[in-house]
N, C-alpha and C positions, 0 to 999 in steps of 0.2 A: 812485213814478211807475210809470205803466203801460206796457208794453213798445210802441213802434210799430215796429220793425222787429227782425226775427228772422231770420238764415240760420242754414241749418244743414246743415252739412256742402260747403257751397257751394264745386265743382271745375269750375275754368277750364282748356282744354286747346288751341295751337294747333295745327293740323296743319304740319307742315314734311315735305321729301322724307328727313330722316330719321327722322323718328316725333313723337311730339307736344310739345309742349313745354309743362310744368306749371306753369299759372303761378301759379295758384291752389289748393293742396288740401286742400280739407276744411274751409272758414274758417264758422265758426259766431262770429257775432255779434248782441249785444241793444241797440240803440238806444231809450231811452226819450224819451216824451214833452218835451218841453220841454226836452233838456240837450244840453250839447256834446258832443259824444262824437271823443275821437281817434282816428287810424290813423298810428301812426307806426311807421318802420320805413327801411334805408337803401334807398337807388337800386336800382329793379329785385326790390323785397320785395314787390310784389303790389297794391301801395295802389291805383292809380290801375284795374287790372283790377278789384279788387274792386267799386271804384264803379261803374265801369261794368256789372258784372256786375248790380249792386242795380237799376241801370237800364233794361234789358233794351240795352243796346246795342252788345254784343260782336257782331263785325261780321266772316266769314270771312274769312280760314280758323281763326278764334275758336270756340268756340262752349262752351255751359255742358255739363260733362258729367254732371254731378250736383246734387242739394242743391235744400234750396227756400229761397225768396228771400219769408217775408210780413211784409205790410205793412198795417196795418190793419185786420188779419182776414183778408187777402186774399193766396194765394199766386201774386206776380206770376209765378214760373216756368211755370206752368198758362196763363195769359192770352195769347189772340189778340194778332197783333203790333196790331189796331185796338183793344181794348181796352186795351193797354199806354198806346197814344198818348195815350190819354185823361186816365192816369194820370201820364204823364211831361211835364213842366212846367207840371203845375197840381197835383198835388199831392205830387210829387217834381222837386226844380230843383238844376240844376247850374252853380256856377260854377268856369269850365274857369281851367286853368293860366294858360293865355295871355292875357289881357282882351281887347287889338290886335290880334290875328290871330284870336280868334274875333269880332268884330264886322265888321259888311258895311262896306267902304270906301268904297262908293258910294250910302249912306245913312244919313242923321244920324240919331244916338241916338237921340233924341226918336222919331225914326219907327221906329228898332227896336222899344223897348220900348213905344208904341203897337199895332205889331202884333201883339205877343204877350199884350196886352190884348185887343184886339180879337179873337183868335182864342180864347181860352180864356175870356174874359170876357163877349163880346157885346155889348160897349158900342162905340157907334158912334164916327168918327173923331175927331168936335170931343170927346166924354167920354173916348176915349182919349187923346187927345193932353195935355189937361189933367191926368188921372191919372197920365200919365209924368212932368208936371213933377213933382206933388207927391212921388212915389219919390225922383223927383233929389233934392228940398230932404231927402227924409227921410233919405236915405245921406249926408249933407254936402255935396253939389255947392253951391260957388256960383253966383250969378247961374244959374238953375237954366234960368230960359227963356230963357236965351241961349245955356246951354250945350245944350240938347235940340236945337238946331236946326246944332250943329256935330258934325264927321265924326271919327272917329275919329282920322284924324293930327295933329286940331288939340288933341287931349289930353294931358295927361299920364298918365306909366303908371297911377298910383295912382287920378288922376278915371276912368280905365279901367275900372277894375276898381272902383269906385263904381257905375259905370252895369250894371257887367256883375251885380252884387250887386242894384241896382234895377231888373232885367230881371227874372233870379229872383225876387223878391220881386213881383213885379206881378199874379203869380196865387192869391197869399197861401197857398204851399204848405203842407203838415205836415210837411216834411221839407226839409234845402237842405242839400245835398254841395257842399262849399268844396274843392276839390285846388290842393294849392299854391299857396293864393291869394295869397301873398306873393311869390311869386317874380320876381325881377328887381326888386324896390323898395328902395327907400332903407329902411336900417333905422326911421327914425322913421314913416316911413309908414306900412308894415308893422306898425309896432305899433297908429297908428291904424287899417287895415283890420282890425286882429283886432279890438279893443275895441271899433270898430263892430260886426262880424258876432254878437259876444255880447252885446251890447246889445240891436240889433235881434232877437235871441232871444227874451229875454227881453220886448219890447215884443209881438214877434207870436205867440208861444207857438212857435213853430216848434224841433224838434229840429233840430240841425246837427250833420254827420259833419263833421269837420274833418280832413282828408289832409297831414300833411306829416312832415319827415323832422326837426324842428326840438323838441328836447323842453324848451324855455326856451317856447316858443309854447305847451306842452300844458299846462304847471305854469302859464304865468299866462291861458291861455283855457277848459280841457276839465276838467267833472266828472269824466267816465270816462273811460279809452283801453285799447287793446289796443295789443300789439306785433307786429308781424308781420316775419318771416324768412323768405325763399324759399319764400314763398306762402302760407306756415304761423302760425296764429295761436298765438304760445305763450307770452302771458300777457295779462290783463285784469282791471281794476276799476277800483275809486274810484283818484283820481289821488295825492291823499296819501297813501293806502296804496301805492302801487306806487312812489313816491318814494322814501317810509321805507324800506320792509322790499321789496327786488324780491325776485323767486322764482327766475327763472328767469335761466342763467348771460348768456344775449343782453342781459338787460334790466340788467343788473348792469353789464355790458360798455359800453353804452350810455352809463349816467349815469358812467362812469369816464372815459369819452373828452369828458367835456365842460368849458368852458374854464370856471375862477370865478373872482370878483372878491375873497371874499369867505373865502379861506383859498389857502395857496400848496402847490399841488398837481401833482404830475406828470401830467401828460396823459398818459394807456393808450393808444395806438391799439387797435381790436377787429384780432386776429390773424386772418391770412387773409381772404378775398374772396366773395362772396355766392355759392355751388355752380352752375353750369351747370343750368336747368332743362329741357336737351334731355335728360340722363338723370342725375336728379338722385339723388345718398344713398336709400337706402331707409329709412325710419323720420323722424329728427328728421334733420332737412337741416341742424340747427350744429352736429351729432358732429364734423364736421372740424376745427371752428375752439373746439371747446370743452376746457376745461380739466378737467370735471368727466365726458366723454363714457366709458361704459364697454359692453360688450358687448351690454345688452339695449337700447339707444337704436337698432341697427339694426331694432328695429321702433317703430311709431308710438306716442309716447306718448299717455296717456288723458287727460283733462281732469280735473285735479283742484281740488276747493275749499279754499283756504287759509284762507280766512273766507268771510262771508257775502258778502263784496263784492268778494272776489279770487278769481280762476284761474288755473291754470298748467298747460301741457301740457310737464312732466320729470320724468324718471324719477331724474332727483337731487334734486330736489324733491320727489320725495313721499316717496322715503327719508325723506328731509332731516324734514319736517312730521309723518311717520308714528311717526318716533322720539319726536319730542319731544312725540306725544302720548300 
């Protein structure tokens, strides 16, 4: 598969009265055409800036300080904010955290995603209005034109985040950034909202970044993922590989903290708490909390290839790979 989104080196910084705050540094990522791609990582590791960053809509006292952002061929970091617009919800779409609190209270579904037809598509009110039901029936809503014509409070979370999925979808983007699209749902739902959004993948050829901090959601939804740590991307590939064999101590720590059914195992908590990014670690920002951290991790480690289909940014891991090659 051919690459449609590329960062590289991509640094989010906010300004505060005591100096910036790093939320993002350096995160270089390859999204391909047609796959899932994850961003997992715990509360406050970068995920949700990064997508926004992909977005252009880091909003002051935010702002990008580095890294290009391309997509298509095209480096969105370069682009007019009026040519960004062009590009953002028609052929990059986002469904936000929240479903209910990003849809208008005071206007029915139906006439949402109508609009966002109409504005990006051109099709007049009676061809958008029609086209919105057919989204609803394609995400599962039932009773589709019944529900196009009700308001947000009369939903449920999960038909919520259905609509908010056939909003996205109604400009038939090449790309749809999911952020914690499960959040607040009943576990069974949740599973259905995920196996819809990789289905509908798969139907519309559309890549999807998939944002969440959930690594049971990445093993049964994302070809690929990266891990990210206080802002830092420090490891990524195929997702079976990075099950089997992880690289790096974060990504190890991760799959150690998680509960199974399916052998009887002591639960690790991951030691210590995500670094302050008002004046974060110099180098790899988990030296604190790592077990493997030794003198030269006070600077940044390099991106290394462990195969052809995995990356790791440690300098215990490439020890570790460079021996055993």
């Amino acid at each position: 598969m051919t690459a449609l989104l590329e960062t590289e080196a991509l640094t989010v910084h906010f300004a505060t009265s005591d100096g910036p705050v790093e939320a993002v540094d350096g995160a270089d990522l390859t999204v391909r055409t047609g796959e899932v791609f994850g961003l997992v990582g715990e509360s406050g590791s970068g995920k949700s800036v990064t997508a926004m960053a992909i977005m252009r809509l880091i909003q002051p006292p935010g702002r990008i300080v580095k890294g290009s952002i391309r997509f298509a061929g095209i480096d969105l970091a370069t682009l007019s904010e009026k040519a960004m617009r062009d590009v953002r919800g028609s052929r990059i779409a986002l469904v936000p955290q929240s479903p209910r609190t990003s849809l208008n209270p005071v206007m029915s579904v139906g006439k949402q995603i109508s609009r966002v037809i109409s504005v990006h598509g051109g099709l007049g009110w009676r061809a958008s209005g029609a086209r919105a039901i057919e989204l609803l029936a394609m995400v599962g809503v039932p009773d589709p034109a019944h529900r196009a014509k009700q308001y947000a409070h009369q939903l449920s979370g999960g038909t919520c985040q259905r609509v908010m999925i056939a909003m996205a979808l109604a400009t038939s983007p090449q790309l749809l950034i999911a952020d914690e699209p499960t959040t607040g749902l009943d576990v069974s739902i949740a599973s259905r909202i995920i196996e819809l959004l990789r289905d509908l993948g798969k139907r519309t050829g559309a890549a999807i970044i998939l944002i969440t901090h959930d690594l049971g959601t990445v093993a049964q939804s994302c070809d690929r993922f990266a891990v990210m740590h206080a802002g830092q991307i420090v490891e990524s590939g195929d997702t079976r590989c990075l099950f089997r064999a992880p690289a790096h101590p974060y990504t190890h720590a991760l799959l150690r903290s998680i509960p199974r059914v399916d052998a009887d195992v002591v639960l690790q908590p991951i030691a210590g708490s995500v670094p302050a990014l008002l004046h974060p670690p110099a180098g790899c920002r988990y030296q604190r909390r790592c077990e493997l951290a030794m003198p030269v991790c006070c600077e940044k480690p390099r991106r290394t290839s462990v195969s052809v289909s995995h990356d790791v940014a440690c300098f215990a891991a490439e020890k570790k790979y460079a021996a055993a090659s």
